[in-house]
Structures are given as structure tokens and as C-alpha cells.
NUVEXKE-402854 format. One record per residue: residue in one letter; x, y, z of N, C-alpha, C in turn; residue number from 1. Coordinates in steps of 0.2 Angstrom, whole numbers, plus 2048, in hexadecimal, padded with zeros to 3 digits. Layout:
% residues N
<A,<X,Y,Z>,<X,Y,Z>,<X,Y,Z>,NUM>
...
***
This chain:
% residues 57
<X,<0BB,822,12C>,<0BD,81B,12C>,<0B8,817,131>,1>
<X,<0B5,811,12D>,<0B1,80F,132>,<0B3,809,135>,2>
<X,<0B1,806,13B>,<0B2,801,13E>,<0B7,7FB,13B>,3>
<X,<0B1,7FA,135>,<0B4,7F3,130>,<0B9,7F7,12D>,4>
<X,<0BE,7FB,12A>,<0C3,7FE,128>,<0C9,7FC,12F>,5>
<X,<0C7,7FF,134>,<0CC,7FD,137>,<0CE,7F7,13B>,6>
<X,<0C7,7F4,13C>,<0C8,7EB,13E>,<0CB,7E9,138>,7>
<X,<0CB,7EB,130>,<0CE,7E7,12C>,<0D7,7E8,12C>,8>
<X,<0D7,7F0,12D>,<0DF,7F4,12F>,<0E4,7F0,133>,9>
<X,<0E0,7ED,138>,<0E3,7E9,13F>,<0E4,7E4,13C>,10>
<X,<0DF,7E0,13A>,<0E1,7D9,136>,<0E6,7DB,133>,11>
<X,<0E7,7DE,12D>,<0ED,7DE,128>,<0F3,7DF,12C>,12>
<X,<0F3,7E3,131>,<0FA,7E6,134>,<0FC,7DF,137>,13>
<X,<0F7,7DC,13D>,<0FA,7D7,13E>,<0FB,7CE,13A>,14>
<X,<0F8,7CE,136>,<0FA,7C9,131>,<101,7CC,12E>,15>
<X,<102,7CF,12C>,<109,7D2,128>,<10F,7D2,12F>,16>
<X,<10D,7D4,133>,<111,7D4,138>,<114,7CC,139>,17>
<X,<111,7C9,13B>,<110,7C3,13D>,<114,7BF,137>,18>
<X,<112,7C1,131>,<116,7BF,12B>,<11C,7BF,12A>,19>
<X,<11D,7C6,12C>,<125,7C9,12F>,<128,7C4,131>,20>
<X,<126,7C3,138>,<128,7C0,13D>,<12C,7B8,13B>,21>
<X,<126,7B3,137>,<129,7AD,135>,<12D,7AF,12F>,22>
<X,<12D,7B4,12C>,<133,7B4,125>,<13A,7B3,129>,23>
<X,<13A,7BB,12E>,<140,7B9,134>,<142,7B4,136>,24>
<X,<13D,7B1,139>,<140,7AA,13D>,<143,7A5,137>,25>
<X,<13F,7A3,132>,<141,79F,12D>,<14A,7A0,12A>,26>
<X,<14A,7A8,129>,<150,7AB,125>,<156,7A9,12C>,27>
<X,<152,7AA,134>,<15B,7A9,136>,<15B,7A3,137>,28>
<X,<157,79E,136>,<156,797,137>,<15C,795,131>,29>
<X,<159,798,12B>,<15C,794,125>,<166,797,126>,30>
<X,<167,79D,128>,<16A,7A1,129>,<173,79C,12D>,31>
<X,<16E,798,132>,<176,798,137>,<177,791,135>,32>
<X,<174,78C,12F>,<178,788,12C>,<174,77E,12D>,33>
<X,<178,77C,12B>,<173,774,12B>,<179,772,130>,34>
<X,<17E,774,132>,<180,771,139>,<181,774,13E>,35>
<X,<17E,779,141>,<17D,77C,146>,<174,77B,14A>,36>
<X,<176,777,14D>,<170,773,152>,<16E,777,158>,37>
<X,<16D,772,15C>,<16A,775,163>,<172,772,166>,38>
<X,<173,770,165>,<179,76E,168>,<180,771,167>,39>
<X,<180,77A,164>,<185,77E,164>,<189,782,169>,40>
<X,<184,780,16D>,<186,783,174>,<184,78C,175>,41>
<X,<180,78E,171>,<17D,794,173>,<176,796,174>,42>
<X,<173,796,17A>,<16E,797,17B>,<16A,79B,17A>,43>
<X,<163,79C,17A>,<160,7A2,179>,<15E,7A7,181>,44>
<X,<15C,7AC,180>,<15B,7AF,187>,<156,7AE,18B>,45>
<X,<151,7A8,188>,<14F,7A6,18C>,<152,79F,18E>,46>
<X,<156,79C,18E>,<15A,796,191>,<15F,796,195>,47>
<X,<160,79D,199>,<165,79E,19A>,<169,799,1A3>,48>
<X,<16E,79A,1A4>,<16D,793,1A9>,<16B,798,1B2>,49>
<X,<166,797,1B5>,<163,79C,1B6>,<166,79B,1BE>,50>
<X,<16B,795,1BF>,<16C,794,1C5>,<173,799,1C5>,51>
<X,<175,79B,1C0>,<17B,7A0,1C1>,<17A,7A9,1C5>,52>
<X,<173,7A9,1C3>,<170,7AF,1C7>,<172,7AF,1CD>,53>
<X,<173,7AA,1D1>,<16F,7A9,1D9>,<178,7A9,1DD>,54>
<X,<17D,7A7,1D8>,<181,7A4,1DD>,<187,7AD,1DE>,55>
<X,<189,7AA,1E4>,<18C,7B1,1E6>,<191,7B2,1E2>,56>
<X,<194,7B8,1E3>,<198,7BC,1DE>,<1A1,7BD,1E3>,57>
***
């Protein structure tokens, strides 16, 4: 296998991956509906409210 075989291998895997990727996103987009907004009240894990970490227990 030469060089250009697997620099093209890499290309394919990552283009098809990446394809994946936005088929997923699209499908659970289309998925939870035309009125469930930003404003359902459930956030992702990166939003979480970060000031709940800190206070005592």
C-alpha cells in the first residue's frame, strides 16, 4: 500500500464520518418536532448551571 492509497483511506473515512455526523444531527433535529425550541427547558451538558457545583451540600 502506498502513501497515496492511504492519504486517500483517511480522506474517505473522514469525509463519511463527518457525513455521519451531520445526517445525526439533521435526523434528531427533525426528530423532537416544530415546537420544541430552546426554550423547553432542557439543556445540553454543556449548559449546565455551573454555579450549582460550588454551593454546599
Amino acid at each position: 500500500m502506498s502513501q497515496s492509497d492511504l492519504l486517500f483511506l483517511v480522506l474517505v473515512v473522514i469525509m463519511s464520518s463527518s457525513l455521519i455526523v451531520l445526517v445525526v444531527q439533521f435526523v434528531r433535529s427533525r426528530r423532537r418536532g416544530p415546537g420544541a425550541g430552546k426554550g423547553d427547558g432542557r439543556a445540553g451538558w454543556w449548559e449546565g448551571p455551573w454555579e450549582d457545583d460550588d454551593r454546599r451540600r
